[in-house]
C-alpha positions in Angstrom: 93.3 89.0 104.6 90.9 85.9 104.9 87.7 86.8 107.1 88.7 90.7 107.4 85.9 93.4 107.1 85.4 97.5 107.7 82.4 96.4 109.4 78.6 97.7 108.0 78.1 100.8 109.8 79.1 103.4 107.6 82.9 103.4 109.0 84.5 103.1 105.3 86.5 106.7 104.8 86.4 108.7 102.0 83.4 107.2 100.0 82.4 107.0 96.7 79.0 105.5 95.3 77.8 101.9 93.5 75.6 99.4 96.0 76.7 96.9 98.4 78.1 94.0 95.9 79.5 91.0 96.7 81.9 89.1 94.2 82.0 85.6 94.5 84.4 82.5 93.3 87.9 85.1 92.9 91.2 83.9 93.2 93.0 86.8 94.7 96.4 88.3 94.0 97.8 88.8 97.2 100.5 91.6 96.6 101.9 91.7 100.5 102.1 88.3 100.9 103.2 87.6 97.4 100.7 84.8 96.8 97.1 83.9 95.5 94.2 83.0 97.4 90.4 82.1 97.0 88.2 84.7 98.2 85.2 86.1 98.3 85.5 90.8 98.1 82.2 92.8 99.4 82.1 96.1 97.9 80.5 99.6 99.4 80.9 103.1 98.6 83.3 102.5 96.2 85.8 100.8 98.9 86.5 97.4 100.1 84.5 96.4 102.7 85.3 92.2 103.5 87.3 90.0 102.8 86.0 86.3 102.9 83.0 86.8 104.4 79.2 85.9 103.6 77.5 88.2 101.3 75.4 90.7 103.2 72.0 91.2 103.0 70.5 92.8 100.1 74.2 92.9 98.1 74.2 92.1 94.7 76.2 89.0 93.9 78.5 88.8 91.3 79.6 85.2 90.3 83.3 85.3 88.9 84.1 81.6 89.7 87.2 80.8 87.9 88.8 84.8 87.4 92.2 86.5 89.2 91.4 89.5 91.1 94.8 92.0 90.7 95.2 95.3 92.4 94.9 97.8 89.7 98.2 99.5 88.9 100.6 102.6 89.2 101.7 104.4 87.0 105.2 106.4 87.7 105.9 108.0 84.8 103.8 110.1 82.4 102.5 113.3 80.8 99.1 113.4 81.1 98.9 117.0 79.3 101.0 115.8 76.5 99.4 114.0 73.2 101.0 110.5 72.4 99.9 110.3 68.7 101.3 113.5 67.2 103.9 111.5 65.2 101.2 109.6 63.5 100.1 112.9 61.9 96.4 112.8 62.7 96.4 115.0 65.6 98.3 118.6 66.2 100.2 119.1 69.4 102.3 122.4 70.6 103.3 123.3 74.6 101.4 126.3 74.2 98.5 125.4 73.4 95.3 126.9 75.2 95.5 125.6 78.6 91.8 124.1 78.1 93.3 122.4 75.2 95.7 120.8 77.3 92.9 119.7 79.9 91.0 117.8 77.5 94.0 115.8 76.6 93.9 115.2 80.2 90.9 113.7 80.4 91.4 111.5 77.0 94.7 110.1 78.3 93.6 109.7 81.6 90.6 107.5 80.0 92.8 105.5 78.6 95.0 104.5 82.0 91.4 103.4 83.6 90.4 101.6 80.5 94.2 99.4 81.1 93.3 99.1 84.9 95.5 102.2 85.9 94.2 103.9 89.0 97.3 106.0 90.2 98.8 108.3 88.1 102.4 110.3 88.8 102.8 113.5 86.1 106.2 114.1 85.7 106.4 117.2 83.5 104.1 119.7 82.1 103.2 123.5 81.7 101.6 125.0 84.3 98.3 125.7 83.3 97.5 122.8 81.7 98.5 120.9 84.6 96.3 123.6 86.7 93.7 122.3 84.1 93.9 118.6 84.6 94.5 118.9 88.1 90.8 120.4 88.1 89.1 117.7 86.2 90.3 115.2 88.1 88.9 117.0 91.5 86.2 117.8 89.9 84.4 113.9 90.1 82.0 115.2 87.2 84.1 112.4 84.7 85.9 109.0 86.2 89.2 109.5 86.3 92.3 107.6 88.1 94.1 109.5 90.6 96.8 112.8 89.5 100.1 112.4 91.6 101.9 116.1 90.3 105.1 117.6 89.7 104.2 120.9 88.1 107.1 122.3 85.7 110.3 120.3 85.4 113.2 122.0 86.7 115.6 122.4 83.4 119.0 123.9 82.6 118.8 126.8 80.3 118.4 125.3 76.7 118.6 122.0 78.3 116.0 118.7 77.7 112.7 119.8 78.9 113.1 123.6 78.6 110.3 123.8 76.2 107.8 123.3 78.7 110.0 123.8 82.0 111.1 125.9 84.5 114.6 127.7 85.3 116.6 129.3 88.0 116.8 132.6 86.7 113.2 133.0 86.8 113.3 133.1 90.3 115.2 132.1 93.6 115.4 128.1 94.5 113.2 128.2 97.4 111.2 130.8 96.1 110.5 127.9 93.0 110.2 125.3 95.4 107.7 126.9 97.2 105.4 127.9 94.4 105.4 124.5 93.2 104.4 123.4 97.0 101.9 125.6 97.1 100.3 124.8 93.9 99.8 121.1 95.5 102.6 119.6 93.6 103.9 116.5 95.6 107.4 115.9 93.6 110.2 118.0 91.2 111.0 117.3 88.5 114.7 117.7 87.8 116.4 117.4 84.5 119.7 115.8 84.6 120.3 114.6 81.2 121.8 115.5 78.5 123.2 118.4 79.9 124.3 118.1 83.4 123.7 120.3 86.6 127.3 120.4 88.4 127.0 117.9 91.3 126.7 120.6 93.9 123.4 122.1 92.6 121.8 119.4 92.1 122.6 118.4 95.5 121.4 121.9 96.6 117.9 121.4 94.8 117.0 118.4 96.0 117.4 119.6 99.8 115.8 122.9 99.2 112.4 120.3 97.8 112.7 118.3 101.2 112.8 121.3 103.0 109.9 121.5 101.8 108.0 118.6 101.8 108.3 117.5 98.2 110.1 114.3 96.9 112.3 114.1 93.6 111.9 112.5 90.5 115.5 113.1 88.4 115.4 112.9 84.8 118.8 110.8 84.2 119.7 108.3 81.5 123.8 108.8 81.5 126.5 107.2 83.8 127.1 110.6 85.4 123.8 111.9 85.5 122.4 108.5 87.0 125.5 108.8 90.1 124.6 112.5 90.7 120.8 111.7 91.1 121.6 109.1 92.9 124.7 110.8 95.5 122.2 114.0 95.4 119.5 112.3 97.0 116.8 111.9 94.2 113.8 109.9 95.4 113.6 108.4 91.9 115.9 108.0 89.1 113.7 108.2 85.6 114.8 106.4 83.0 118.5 105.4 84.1 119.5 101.9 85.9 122.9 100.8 87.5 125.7 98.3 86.9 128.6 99.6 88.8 128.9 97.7 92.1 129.9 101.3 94.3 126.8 103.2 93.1 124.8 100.1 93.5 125.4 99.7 97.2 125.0 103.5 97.2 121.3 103.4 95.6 120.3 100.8 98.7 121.6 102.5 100.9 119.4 105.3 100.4 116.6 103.5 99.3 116.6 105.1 95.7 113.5 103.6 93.3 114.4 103.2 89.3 111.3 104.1 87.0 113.7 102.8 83.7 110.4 103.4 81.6 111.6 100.1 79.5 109.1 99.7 76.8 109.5 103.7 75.9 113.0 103.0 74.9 112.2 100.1 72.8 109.5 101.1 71.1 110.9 104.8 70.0 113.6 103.1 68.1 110.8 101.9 65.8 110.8 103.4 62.6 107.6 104.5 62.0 108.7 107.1 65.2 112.6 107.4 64.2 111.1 109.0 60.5 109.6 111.5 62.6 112.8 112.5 64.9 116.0 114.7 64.0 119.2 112.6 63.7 120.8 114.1 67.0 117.1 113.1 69.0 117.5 109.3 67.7 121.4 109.2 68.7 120.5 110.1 72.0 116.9 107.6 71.6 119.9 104.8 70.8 122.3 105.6 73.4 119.8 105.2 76.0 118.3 102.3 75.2 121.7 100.3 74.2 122.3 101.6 78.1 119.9 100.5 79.5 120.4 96.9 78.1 124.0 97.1 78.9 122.9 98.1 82.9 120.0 96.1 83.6 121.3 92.5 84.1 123.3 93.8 87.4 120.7 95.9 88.1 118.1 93.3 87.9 120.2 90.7 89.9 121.3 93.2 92.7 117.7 93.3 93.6 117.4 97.2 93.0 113.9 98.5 92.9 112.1 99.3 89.1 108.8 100.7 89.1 106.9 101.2 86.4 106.1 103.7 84.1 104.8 104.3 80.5 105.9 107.6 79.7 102.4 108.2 78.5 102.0 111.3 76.5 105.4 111.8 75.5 105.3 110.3 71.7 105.0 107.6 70.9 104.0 106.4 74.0 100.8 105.8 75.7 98.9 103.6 78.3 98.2 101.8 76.2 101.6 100.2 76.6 101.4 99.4 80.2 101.4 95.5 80.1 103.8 95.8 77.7 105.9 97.2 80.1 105.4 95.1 82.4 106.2 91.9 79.7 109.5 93.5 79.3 110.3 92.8 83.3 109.5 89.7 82.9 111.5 89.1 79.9 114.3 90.6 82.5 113.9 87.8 84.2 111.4 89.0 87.1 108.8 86.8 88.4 105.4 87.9 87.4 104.5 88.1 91.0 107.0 90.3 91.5 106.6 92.6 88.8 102.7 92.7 89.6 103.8 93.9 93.1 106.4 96.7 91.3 103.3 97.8 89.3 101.0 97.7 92.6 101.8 97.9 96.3 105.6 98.9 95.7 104.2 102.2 93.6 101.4 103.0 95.4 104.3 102.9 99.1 106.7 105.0 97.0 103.9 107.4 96.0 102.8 107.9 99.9 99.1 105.9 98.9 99.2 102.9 100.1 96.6 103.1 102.8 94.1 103.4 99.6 95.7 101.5 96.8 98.2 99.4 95.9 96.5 96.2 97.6 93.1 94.1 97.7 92.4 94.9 101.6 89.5 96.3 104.0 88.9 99.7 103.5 91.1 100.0 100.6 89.6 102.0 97.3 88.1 99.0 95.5 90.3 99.0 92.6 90.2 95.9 91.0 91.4 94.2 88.0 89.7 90.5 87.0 91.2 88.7 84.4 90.3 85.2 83.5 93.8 83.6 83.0 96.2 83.8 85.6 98.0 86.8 85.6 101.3 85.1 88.5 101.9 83.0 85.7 102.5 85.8 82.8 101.3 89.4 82.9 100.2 88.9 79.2 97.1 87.8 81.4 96.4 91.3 82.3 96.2 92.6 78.7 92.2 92.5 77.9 90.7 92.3 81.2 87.3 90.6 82.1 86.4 93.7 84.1 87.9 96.7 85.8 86.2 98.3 88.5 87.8 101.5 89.6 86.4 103.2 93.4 83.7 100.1 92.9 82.4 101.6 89.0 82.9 99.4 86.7 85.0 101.1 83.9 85.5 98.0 81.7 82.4 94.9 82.1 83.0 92.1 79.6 80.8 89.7 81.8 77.2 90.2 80.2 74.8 88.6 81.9 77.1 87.5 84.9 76.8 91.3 86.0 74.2 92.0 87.7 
């Protein structure tokens, strides 16, 4: 890291915009090494361009003597299309809405991720066109917005969770589904495995028909038998669900499955100003899971098993909003706050394929930066009002006044 650099002659891929700026005084969270360091970041075309080295000529400096630079973060879980405040009663909300409709709720929740320092976003459920409509803004580069990792229409049992705004089998062949959702530039499926179960076999079957073709697997699970089948089947990620039985454990490393447990979710939709607004059967199942994943996480934790995190954004009552708060309940699992900087950060950004532009404060690297003026290795509660968030080198939250230049 220390006296790195892209070099000045325009060799920085995939630009952006904002001037040659060099930020002075940082200490830097370090998320491959899993340290902090002084340093110095020059800044061009919306990427990283030094590391430690003197400012160039004709940058602007940017004096942030005494603030933590942290990689902004990932997040693995959330429905970007969906509206997080319907249970409050001052907004409307239905799945078919106008796909426009659902667009513009795009763009508001998306706002929101960059306004907490979120840069990467994986959607994991929503309908089609309103995902087409999202997908759009985002490409478009007429608004900000953090980056759209997609996996079109769950995959749902008839009647099953998700069904609402899903997808099933007897609308078409397996591969013929799979394929649609490849081509319509969909990285991941989304499989629902909870509740109601798919017998072993299928899911086993649907999940090699998506590598076939290219796409990885996030698996809706938050049972004891829905987690083992997602887990036996192959899923890439298990959403919601963690382990505790010592088999399935050894299992889950073996193939290298990643846990999204979407903590805070659980928590917080046991609160009562959300439970008022649920059926009795919904907050059974609301208990269940969360009671579970108390009872599983102190094995899982200490086994070393991956968690990632994810908000469940969208989904009421959930929002970004939340994300430091999920990232304060890792640490109250006893994770270091190094550590669960590095699941928000490198770790999500390697299992989403985008490392080589996020994740990390290196060269050449989308300059994606969160500065905080506490020390955010020591709690993540330091992360929760940020100094200054600068997303593809445009500042999307500035709280330094006159210290910007």
């Amino acid at each position: 890291m220390t006296g790195a650099t892209a070099g000045l002659g325009g060799e920085l891929k995939g630009t952006f915009g904002g001037p040659l700026r060099h930020l002075n005084g940082l200490t830097v969270v370090d998320v491959r090494r899993g340290e902090t360091r002084k340093a110095s970041i020059t800044l061009s075309q919306g990427r990283i361009l030094a590391l430690d080295e003197p400012a160039p000529e004709g940058a602007e400096i940017v004096d942030l003597d005494g603030c933590w630079a942290t990689p902004s973060f990932v997040d693995m879980h959330a429905h970007v299309t969906f509206e997080p405040r319907t249970h409050d009663g001052a907004v409307t909300f239905a799945f078919d809405e106008p796909p426009e409709v659902g667009g513009l709720r795009a763009v508001q929740n998306l706002t929101e991720a960059l306004r907490n320092g979120i840069c990467l976003v994986r959607d994991v459920g929503g309908r089609a066109p309103h995902m087409a409509e999202a997908k759009r803004h985002v490409a478009s580069r007429h608004i900000l917005l953090p980056e759209l990792v997609t996996s079109g229409e769950p995959l749902c049992l008839p009647n099953g969770h998700g069904s609402v705004f899903g997808q099933h089998l007897s609308q078409s062949t397996l591969d013929e589904l799979v394929d649609r959702q490849a081509a319509a530039g969909h990285e991941w499926l989304k499989i629902m495995n909870g509740p109601e179960l798919w017998p072993d076999e299928e899911l086993e079957r649907i999940i090699r028909s998506a590598h076939r073709a290219g796409m990885l697997t996030a698996v809706h699970a938050f049972t004891p038998a829905g987690i083992r089948a997602a887990v036996r089947a192959g899923a890439t990620t298990v959403e919601h669900g963690m382990v505790a039985d010592p088999d399935l454990m050894e299992e889950a490393k073996g193939r290298s499955t990643v846990f999204v447990p979407t903590a805070y979710c659980s928590w917080i939709s046991l609160r009562a100003r959300f439970v008022m607004s649920q059926p009795a059967s919904e907050v059974a199942i609301l208990d269940y899971w969360h009671a579970y994943l108390e009872e599983c996480r102190p094995a899982h934790i200490a086994a070393g098993l991956p968690v990632l995190v994810g908000t469940d954004a969208g989904c009421a009552p959930c929002s970004f909003d939340d994300y430091v708060d999920e990232l304060l309940r890792f640490e109250r699992w006893g994770i270091a706050p190094m550590e669960v900087i590095r699941n928000a950060t490198i770790r999500a950004a390697e299992c989403l394929g985008r490392a080589d532009d996020f994740g990390s404060i290196d060269v050449g690297k989308w300059a994606n930066l969160v500065v905080t003026e506490h020390d955010p290795t020591v709690s993540p509660a330091a992360l929760r009002h940020p100094t200054l968030v600068l997303y593809k080198g445009s500042s999307v939250v500035n709280a330094l006044g006159e210290r910007w230049p």
